[in-house]
C-alpha positions, 0 to 999 in steps of 0.5 A: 365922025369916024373918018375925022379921027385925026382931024383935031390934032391937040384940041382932041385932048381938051376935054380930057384935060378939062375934066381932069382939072376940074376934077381935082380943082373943084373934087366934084367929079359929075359937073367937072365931067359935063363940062368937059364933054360939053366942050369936046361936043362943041369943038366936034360941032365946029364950035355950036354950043347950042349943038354940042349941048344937045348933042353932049345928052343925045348923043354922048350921054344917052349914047352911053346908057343906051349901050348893051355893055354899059346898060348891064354894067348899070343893072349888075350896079343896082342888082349887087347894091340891092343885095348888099342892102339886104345883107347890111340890114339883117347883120350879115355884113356886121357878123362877118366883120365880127368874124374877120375881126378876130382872125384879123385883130390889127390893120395890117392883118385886115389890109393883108385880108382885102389883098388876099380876097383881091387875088381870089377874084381873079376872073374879072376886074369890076366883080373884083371891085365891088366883091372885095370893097363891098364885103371887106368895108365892116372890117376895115372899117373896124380896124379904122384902115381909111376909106381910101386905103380900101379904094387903093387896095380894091383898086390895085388888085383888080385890073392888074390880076384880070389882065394876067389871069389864065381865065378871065373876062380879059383873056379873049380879047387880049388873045385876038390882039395877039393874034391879029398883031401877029397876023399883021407881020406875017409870023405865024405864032400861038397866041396863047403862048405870047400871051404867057410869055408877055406876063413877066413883062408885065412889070407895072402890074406884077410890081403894083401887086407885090407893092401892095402887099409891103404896104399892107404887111409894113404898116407904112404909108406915104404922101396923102394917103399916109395923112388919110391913115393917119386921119382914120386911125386918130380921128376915126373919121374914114372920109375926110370932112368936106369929102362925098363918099361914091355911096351913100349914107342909106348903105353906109349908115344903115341900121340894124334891128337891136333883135336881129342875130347877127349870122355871117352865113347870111352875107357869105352864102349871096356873095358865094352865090354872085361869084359862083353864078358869074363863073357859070354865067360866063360858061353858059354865055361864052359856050352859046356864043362859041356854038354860033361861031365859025370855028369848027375845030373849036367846036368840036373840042367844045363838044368832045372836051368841054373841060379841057382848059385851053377850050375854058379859056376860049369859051370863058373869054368869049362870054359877054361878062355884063350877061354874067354879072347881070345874072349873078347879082339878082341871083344873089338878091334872091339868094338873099331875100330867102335868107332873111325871110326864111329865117324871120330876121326881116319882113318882105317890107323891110328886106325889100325896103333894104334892097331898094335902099342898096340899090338907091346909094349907088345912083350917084356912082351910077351917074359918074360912071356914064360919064366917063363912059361918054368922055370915053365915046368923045375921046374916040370921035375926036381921036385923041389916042390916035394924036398921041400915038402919032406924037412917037410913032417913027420917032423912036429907035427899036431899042426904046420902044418899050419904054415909050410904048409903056409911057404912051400907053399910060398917057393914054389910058389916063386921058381916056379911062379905057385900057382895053381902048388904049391897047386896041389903038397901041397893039396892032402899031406897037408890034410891027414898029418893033418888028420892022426896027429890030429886024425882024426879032422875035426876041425879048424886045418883042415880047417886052413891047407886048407886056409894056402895051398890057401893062401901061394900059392897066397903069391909066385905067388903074389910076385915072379919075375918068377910068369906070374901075377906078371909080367903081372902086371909089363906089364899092369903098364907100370913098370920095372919088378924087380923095381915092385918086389923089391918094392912090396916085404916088403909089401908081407912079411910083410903081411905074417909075419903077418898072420904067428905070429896072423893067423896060429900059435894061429889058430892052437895051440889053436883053436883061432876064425880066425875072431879074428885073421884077426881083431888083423892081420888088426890092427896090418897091420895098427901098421906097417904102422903107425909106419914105414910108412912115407908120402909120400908128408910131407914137409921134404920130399922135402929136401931129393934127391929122383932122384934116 
């Protein structure tokens, strides 16, 4: 199917569009997801239901788990749920709740504490999310903080950090698109210095983050995720009525032995042990696979100075994190097991008991997530960011090339859940389209171009129903998967608007310092909230019905 990529023109965004909908029309994710690659199966298969059926589970679905990244996404899924199991039912989550909440006695406090944890877990998005919407949940849901103002605070930290981050699980990747993009237009330039260079112009991601941050620390929402605080803190209820939360009530409502003491070393030490063995997993990994390259020079500075941080940087990037994550889950079960049965809190039965239940609550988001990964593979066989990106392609002038550029890359990355997919197609067209329009400058609209590309992928990726972070989000915060979109969406496009208006247009147009931008962006984030956010707790809001 490869060399039909742009044979399907507008019928590539269907499938899309139908699981979108379906999704927000019916909030049930899975059968919204089937139809949708039912329907592009079948428009691939020249319209053979029969065909495109068998091909939606053979080839897409199957396709999906069959994958060494997916299928060690999946077992890094069940292996963390294992231990959060355990964790949960020998009080360790509960102490460490307790202990966090006496550090962090308001909402605003602990929301502040979920954004802090965000930042720390820097070198990869999908430990982000599951780390700090796992460990941070007793807590918020302590202070009545909603299920989906965690998903949005677990969300908006992840992909935009690990995208930026000088050592994370992104950093290889985005240095060989530099690289080649560089390549491709024959200037010969330092990759990693691009790479720093495109992070001020980065303006969704750098916005996003500080605008998290106001909201946690004003107290003020807006839109549905205002009524959903609202909701939370009145009620109590931390998922709307009618809602599913992507983990399951085996996890959530687990309960605890009356006798157990409750001890926040037992949930600290797996969780430190599962970040620290990811960072060393990720060396382990990323320096056996530099030793197999090509790369001489490398090699021997691996060799003579493997702490030299810009050798980090390329060895940590070259690991492949789903070996990682995989090893530092199950470390971390262990870890776990030996707590509790060393100490007798739990019996060999009722810590494996535990595990096996951890692991169960996330089958359903397990399944959500092999979906979007087949509508991502069916995107790719119909072409549906190749159509997009030909709808602008020649039809802009250098000067809103960044503009545009960020919009496509937010189009796409919505429609089709993937950033690094959506940069992969946007890179290696975006720069030398600016190149050749601007003649020849390697200036600020080249390096904006860069960042909009970045930044306008994190945007899709960041909010998209079909989009694995977002969902694993959803999973981690124990939120209904559309409830966490549909709340978290005004904020996203709120922050893009922003970066749009202050970023790229004056960024582009006239050379503005993007510093100057991201400071009158903050600002203007802060306007936002102050005019059109509300607190959550004012004395008015206790008169109004927010038990919907």
């Amino acid at each position: 199917m490869e060399n039909l990529l742009d044979h399907y023109g507008i019928w590539s965004l269907v499938p899309p569009l139908v699981a979108i909908i379906l999704a927000f029309k019916t909030k049930q994710v899975l059968p919204s997801l089937f139809i949708a690659i039912f329907v592009g199966a079948t428009i691939i298969y020249n319209g053979n239901i029969f065909l495109g059926f068998g091909k939606t589970i053979e080839k897409y679905i199957a396709g999906s788990v069959a994958s060494p990244w997916n299928a060690g996404i999946i077992v890094f899924d069940i292996g963390l749920g294992g231990m959060i199991g355990i964790v949960a039912k020998s009080g360790g989550a509960k102490a460490i709740a307790e202990w966090l909440g006496k550090k962090a006695k308001s909402a605003r406090s602990a929301m502040a504490a979920t954004w802090a944890m965000g930042l720390a877990i820097f070198f990869d998005d999908y430990s982000n999310t599951l780390l700090v919407g796992t460990t941070m949940r007793p807590l918020t849901d302590k202070r009545r903080i909603s299920r989906e103002k965690l998903a949005f605070l677990t969300d908006a930290t992840a992909a935009p950090v690990a995208s930026m981050a000088f050592i994370s699980t992104w950093i290889a990747y985005e240095l060989g698109l530099l690289k080649d993009a560089f390549a491709s237009i024959g200037v010969e330039v330092n990759a990693y210095a691009a790479f720093i260079q495109s992070i001020p112009f980065r303006f969704y991601s750098l916005i996003m983050l500080v605008f998290v941050l106001m909201i946690a620390v004003t107290g003020r929402d807006y839109g549905p995720m205002l009524k959903a605080e609202r909701r939370a803190r009145k009620t109590g209820k931390l998922v709307a009525d009618g809602s599913t939360p992507l983990a399951s009530k085996e996890l959530t409502e687990m309960e605890i032995k009356d006798d157990i003491p409750l001890r926040a070393i037992n949930a600290i030490i797996p969780v430190l042990t599962v970040i620290v063995i990811v960072i060393l997993g990720l060396y382990i990994n990323g320096r056996g696979a530099v030793l197999a390259g090509d790369d001489a020079q490398l090699i021997a500075e691996l060799r003579s100075n493997p702490l030299k941080p810009s050798v980090l940087r390329n060895v940590i990037g070259s690991a492949n994190a789903a070996v990682a994550m995989m090893w530092a889950s199950f470390s971390g079960s262990i870890v776990a097991f030996a707590l509790v049965l060393g100490q007798r809190i739990l019996t060999f039965k009722e810590a494996m008991d535990a595990w096996i239940d951890g692991a169960k609550s996330l089958v359903i988001a397990i399944m959500v997530l092999v979906l979007a990964w087949s509508i991502g593979s069916l995107c790719k066989d119909l072409g549906t960011a190749r159509f997009l990106v030909q709808v602008l392609e020649g039809k802009v002038s250098a000067g809103i090339i960044p503009m545009a550029v960020f919009l496509l890359g937010c189009l796409i990355a919505f429609s089709t859940g993937t950033s690094w997919g959506t940069t992969a197609i946007l890179m290696p067209i975006a720069v030398p389209l600016v190149y050749q329009l601007s003649g020849g400058d390697t200036g600020t609209i080249l390096y904006a171009t860069i960042g909009a590309v970045f930044t306008g992928a994190v945007f899709g990726d960041h909010c998209s129903p079909i989009s694995d972070t977002t969902i694993m989000s959803s999973m981690s915060s124990a939120s209904d998967h559309i409830d966490h979109v549909k709340t978290q969406m005004p904020y996203s496009l709120t922050c893009a608007f922003i970066a749009l208006v202050v970023g790229y247009l004056p960024a582009a147009i006239f050379g503005l310092n993007p510093w100057i931008s991201l400071i009158v962006g903050w600002g203007l984030a802060y306007a936002v909230i102050r005019l059109y956010g509300q607190e959550v707790e004012s004395p008015e809001f206790m008169n109004e019905d927010v038990s919907a």
